[in-house]
TITI-531934 format. One record per residue (C-alpha): y, z, x; residue in one letter. Coordinates in steps of 0.5 Angstrom, whole numbers, plus 500, padded with zeros to 3 digits. Layout:
N
(r (Y, Z, X), a),
...
***
This chain:
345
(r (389, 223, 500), x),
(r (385, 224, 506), x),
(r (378, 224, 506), x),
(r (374, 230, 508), x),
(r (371, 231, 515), x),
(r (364, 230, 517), x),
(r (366, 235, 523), x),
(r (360, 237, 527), x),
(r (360, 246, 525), x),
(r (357, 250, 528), x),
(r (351, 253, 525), x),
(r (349, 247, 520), x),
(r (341, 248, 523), x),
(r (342, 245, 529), x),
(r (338, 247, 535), x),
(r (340, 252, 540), x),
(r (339, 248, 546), x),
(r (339, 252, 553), x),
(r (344, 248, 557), x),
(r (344, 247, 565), x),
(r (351, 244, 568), x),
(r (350, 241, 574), x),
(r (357, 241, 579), x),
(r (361, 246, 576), x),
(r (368, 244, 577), x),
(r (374, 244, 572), x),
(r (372, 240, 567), x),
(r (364, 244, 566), x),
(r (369, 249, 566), x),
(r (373, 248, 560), x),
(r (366, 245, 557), x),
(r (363, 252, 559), x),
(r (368, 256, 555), x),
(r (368, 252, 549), x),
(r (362, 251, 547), x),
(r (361, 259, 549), x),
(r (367, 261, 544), x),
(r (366, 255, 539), x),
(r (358, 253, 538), x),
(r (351, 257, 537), x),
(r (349, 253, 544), x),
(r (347, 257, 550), x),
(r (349, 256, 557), x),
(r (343, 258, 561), x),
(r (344, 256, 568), x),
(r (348, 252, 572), x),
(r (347, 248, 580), x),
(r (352, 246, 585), x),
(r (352, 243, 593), x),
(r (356, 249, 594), x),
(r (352, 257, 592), x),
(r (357, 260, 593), x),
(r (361, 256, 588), x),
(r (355, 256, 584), x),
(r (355, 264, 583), x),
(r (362, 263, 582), x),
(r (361, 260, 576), x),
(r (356, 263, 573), x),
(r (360, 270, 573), x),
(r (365, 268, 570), x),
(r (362, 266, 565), x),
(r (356, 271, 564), x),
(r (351, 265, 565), x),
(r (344, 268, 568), x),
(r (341, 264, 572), x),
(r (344, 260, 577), x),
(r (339, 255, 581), x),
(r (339, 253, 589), x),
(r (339, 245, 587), x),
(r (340, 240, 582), x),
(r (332, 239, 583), x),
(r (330, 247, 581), x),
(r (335, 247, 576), x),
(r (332, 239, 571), x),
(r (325, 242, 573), x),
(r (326, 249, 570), x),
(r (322, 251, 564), x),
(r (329, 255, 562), x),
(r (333, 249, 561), x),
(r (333, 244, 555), x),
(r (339, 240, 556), x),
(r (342, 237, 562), x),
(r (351, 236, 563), x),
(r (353, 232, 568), x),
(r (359, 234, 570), x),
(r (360, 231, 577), x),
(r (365, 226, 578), x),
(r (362, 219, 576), x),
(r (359, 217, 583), x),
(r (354, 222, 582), x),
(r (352, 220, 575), x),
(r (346, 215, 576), x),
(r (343, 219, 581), x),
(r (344, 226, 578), x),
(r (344, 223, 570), x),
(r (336, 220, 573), x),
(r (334, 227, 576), x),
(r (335, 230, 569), x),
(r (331, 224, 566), x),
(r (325, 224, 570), x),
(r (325, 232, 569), x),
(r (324, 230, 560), x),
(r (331, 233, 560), x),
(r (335, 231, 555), x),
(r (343, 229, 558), x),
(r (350, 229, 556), x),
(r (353, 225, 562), x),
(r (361, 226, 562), x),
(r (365, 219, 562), x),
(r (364, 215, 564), x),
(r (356, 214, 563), x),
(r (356, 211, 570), x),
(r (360, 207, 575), x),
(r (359, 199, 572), x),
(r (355, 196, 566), x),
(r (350, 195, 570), x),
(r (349, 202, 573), x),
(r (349, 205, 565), x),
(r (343, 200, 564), x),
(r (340, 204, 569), x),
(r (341, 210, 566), x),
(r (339, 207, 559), x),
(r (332, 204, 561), x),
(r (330, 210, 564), x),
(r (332, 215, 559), x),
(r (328, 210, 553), x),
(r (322, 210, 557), x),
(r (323, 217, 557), x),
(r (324, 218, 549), x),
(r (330, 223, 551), x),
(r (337, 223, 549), x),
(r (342, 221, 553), x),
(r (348, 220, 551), x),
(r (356, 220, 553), x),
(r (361, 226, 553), x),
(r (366, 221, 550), x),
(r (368, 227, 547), x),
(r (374, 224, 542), x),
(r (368, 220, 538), x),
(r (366, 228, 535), x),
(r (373, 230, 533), x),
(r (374, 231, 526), x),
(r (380, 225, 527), x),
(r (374, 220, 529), x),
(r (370, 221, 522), x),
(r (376, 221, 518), x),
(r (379, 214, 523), x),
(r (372, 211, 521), x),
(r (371, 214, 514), x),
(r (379, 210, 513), x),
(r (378, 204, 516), x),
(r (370, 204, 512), x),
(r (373, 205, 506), x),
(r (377, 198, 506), x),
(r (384, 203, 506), x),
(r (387, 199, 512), x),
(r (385, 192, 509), x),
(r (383, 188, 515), x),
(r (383, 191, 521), x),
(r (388, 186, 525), x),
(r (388, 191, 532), x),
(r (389, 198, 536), x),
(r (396, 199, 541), x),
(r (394, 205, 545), x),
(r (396, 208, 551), x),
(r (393, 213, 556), x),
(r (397, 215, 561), x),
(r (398, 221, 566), x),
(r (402, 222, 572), x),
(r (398, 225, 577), x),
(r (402, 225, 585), x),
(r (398, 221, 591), x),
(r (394, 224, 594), x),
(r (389, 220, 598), x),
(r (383, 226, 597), x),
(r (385, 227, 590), x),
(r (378, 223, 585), x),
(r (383, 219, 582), x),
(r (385, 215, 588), x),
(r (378, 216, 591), x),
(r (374, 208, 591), x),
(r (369, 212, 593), x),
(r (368, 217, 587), x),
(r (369, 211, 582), x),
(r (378, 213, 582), x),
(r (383, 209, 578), x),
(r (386, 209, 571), x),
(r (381, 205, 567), x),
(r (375, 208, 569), x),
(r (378, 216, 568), x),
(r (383, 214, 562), x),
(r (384, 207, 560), x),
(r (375, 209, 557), x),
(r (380, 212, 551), x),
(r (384, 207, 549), x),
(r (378, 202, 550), x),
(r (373, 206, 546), x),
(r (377, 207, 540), x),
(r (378, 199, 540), x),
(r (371, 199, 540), x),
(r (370, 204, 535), x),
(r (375, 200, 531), x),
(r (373, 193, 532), x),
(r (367, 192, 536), x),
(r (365, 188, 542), x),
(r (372, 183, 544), x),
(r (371, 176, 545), x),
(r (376, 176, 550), x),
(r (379, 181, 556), x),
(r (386, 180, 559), x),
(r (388, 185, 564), x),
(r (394, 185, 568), x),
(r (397, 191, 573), x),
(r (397, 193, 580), x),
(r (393, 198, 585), x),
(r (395, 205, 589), x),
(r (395, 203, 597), x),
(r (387, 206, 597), x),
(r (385, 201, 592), x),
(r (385, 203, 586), x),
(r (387, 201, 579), x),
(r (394, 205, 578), x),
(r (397, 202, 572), x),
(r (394, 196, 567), x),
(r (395, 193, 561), x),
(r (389, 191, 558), x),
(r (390, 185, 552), x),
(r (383, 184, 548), x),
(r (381, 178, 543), x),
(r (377, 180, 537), x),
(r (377, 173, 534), x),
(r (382, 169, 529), x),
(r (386, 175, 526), x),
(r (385, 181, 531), x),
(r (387, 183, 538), x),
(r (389, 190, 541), x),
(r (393, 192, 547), x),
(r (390, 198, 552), x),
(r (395, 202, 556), x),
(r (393, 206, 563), x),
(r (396, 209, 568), x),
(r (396, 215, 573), x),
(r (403, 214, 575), x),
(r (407, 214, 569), x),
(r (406, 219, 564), x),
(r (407, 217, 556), x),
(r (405, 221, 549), x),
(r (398, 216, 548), x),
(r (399, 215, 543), x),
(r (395, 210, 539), x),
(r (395, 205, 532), x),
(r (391, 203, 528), x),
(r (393, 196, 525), x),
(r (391, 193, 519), x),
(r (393, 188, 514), x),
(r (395, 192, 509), x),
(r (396, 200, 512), x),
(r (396, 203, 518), x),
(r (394, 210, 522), x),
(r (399, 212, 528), x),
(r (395, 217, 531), x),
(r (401, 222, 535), x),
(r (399, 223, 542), x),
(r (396, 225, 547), x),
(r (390, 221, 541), x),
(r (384, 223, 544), x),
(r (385, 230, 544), x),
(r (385, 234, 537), x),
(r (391, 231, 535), x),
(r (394, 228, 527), x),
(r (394, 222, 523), x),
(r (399, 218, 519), x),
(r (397, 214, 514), x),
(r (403, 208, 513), x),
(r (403, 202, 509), x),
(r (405, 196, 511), x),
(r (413, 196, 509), x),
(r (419, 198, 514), x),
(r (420, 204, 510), x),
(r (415, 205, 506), x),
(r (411, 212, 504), x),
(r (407, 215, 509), x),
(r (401, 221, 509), x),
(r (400, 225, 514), x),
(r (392, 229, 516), x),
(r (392, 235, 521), x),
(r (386, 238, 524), x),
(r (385, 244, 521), x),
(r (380, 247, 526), x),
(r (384, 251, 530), x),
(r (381, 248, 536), x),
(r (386, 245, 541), x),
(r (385, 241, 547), x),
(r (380, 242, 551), x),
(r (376, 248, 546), x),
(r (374, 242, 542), x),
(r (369, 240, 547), x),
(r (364, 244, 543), x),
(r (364, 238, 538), x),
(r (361, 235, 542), x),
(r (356, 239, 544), x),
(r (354, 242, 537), x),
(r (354, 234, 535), x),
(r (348, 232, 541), x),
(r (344, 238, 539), x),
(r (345, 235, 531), x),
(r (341, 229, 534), x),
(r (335, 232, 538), x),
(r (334, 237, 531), x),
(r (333, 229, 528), x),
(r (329, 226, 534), x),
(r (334, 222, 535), x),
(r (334, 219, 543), x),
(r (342, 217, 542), x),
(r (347, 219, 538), x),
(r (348, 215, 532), x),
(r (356, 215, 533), x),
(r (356, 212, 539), x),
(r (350, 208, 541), x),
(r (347, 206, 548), x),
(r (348, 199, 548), x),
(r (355, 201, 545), x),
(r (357, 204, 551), x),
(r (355, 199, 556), x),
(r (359, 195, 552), x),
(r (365, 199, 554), x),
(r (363, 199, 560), x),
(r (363, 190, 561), x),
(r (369, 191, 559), x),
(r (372, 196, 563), x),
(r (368, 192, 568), x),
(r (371, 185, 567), x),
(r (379, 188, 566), x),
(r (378, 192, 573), x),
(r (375, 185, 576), x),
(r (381, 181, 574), x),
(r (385, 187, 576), x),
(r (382, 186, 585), x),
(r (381, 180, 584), x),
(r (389, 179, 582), x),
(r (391, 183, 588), x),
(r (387, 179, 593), x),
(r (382, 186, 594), x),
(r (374, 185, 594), x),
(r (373, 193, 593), x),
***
């Protein structure tokens, strides 16, 4: 049997927040929408370079207020928490505004472009005793808490290593963010940060990064293959792409089972828990919330106003200094990736 959930729910004493998005394009969108329909938060203002894109947004969602400028919006007295929604460029400049307003901040991911600038962002938001965390939305699924509550258990025995994919096929086109050096484009910044992050979940910092693949003619990470060491007994291969599309899924290997999560593995998704024989029996989990895709970022969004009703300044599913991490990782696997290539971004 699968153990229960410890889902985030809606109405379980979390505050409600009065949340502020800042540059309202298509994922503050999807997040405007499932955290109306799925949790006890409020959208109370949103901001935009454009005004009118700004009042466009908000009358779509019936939000009130809509603010002349990032700057009015982290200052108002109506707004307890900032989402960064921009593309990951703007995310130091815009995570830092909201800190220095007091304003706890949920960054969409990745937190920032490198390691070094996500410390950035980490030492001022301690400075300032607020929270401030990742949208690394697939850490608050229902599936996450089983995953760690599985492998905690000792039910996989030793883990031995995660085979995951994330890949899409997104056409070329030199304006598009994903091929944009500039706004922080390429595969692993946008996809490969899934894969990655359920390795770390799983197993931890690696103590080795091996990365292979290729760029788009603009100079950014098109495909790789990511091999990382985890000591003696567990190594992981990591898959992206943004010019060929596969199912992501993933797998999460150990000594005595394994989980196959069906794709695409950082959405709502099922789990099949098998041993380790060729034929052997399998038992399979499936999200029971009803809340598919995209509607299941209101899991995040209930999960950060949890931790501010516990006075909590980062989220204990997925600390700070693990996100960082992740992104040394990222760091090294793009490093190798240029330097492979011959180009010095």
């Amino acid at each position: 049997m699968f153990p229960e959930p410890a889902a985030f729910l809606p109405g379980s004493g979390e505050p409600t927040l009065r949340w502020g998005i800042i540059a309202p394009g298509g994922i503050a969108a999807a997040f405007a929408q499932s955290v109306q329909q799925h949790s006890n938060q409020t959208i109370a203002g949103v901001a935009s370079r454009s005004r009118s894109r700004a009042d466009e947004f908000a009358a779509k969602f019936g939000i009130d207020r809509v603010y002349a400028s990032y700057e009015e919006l982290v200052d108002s007295p109506e707004i307890d928490v900032v989402y960064v929604a921009a593309p990951v460029a703007m995310h130091v400049e815009l995570g830092l505004l909201a800190i220095a307003a007091g304003k706890h901040v949920l960054v969409e991911k990745p937190l920032a472009p490198s390691a070094a600038d996500a410390r950035r962002l980490v030492a001022a938001a301690r400075q300032q005793g607020i929270l401030l965390m990742e949208g690394m939305w697939s850490r608050y699924l229902p599936q996450a808490s089983v995953i760690r509550m599985l492998v905690d258990d000792g039910v996989l025995g030793e883990p031995r290593g995660v085979l995951a994919e994330s890949c899409q096929a997104i056409p070329y086109d030199s304006e598009h963010r994903l091929y944009r050096p500039e706004l922080g484009g390429g595969a692993l910044l946008d996809l490969g940060i899934y894969p990655i992050q359920l390795d770390s979940m799983i197993l931890g910092a690696p103590t080795s990064v091996r990365a292979i693949g290729g760029l788009t003619q603009s100079g950014v990470d098109a495909y790789s293959t990511v091999v990382l060491g985890h000591g003696a007994d567990a190594q992981s291969t990591l898959i992206s792409s943004i010019i060929a599309r596969t199912d992501s899924s993933a797998s999460i290997r150990g000594s005595e089972a394994r989980i196959e999560m069906a794709g695409p593995h950082h959405t709502p998704t099922s789990l099949t828990l098998r041993d380790n024989e060729v034929h052997g029996p399998r038992l399979t989990w499936t999200d029971s919330s009803g809340l598919t895709f995209y509607q299941a970022l209101s899991w995040e969004a209930t999960a950060l106003a949890t931790f501010v009703g516990e006075g909590r300044t980062e989220s204990p599913l997925h600390s700070l200094d693990e996100t960082v991490q992740i992104l040394e990782t990222l760091d090294e696997a793009r490093s190798q990736l240029h330097f492979a290539s011959g180009s010095t971004r």
